[in-house]
BALOFI-892062 format. One record per residue (C-alpha): x negated, y, z negated. Coordinates in steps of 0.25 Angstrom, whole numbers, padded with zeros to 4 digits, always signed. Example, Ala and Ser with C-alpha at 12.3 -4.5 7.8 and 13.67 -1.06 7.14 Angstrom:
% BALOFI-892062
-0049-0018-0031-0055-0004-0029
//
This chain:
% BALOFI-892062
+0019+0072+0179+0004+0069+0171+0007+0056+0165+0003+0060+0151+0015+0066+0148+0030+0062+0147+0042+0063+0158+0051+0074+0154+0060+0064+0150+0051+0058+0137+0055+0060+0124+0040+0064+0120+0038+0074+0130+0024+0079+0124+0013+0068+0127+0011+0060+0114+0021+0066+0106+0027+0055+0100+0013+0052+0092+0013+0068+0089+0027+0068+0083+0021+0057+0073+0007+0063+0067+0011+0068+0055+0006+0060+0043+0016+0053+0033+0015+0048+0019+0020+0035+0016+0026+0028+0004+0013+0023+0001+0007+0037+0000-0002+0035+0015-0002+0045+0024+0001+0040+0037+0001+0047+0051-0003+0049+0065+0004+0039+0075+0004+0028+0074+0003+0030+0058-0010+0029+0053-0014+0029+0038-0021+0045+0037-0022+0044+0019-0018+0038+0007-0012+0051+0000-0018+0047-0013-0026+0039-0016-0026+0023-0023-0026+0027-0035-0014+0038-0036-0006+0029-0026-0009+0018-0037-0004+0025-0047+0009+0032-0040+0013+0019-0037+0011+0013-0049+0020+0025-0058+0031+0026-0049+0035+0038-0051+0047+0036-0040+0054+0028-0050+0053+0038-0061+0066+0046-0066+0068+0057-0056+0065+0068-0068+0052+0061-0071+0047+0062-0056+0053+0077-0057+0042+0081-0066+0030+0072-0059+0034+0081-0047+0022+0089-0050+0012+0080-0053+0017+0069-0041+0013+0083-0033+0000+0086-0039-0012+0087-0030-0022+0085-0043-0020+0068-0038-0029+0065-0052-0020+0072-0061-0009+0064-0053-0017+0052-0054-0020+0055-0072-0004+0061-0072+0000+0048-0068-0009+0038-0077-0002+0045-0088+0012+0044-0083+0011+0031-0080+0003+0027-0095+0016+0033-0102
//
């Protein structure tokens, strides 16, 4: 048998399938983008200045009707609007 694969026996039958099953990129709490194996740091998701300010309104502690309606703009892929949306929410 070619010593580059397993015994029949082996959970991972396929050479290196462990690390395969463990690529796909993951966000973290701290908005990071994590993958590969071992976990390697790929992105920030936004950048300083949004994760600043998300941290800084916490929205997570707002009433659940209040985050109800921020739904779109929390989705929103126009990150300066996000960024001016938020200024004013958190001025008020």
């Amino acid at each position: 048998m070619d010593s580059r694969y397993p015994d029949a026996n082996s959970p991972y039958p396929i050479p290196n399938m462990r690390q395969m099953t463990q690529i796909r990129p993951t966000i973290t709490r701290d908005n990071i983008i994590v993958g590969d194996y071992p976990a390697r740091l790929i992105r920030n998701r936004f950048d300083e200045e949004l994760t600043a300010l998300l941290q800084a309104w916490q929205w997570w502690d707002l009433p659940y009707e209040e985050v109800a309606n921020l739904i779109p703009l929390l989705h929103s892929a126009d990150l300066a609007f996000v960024k001016k949306s938020i200024k004013a929410l958190m001025s008020e």
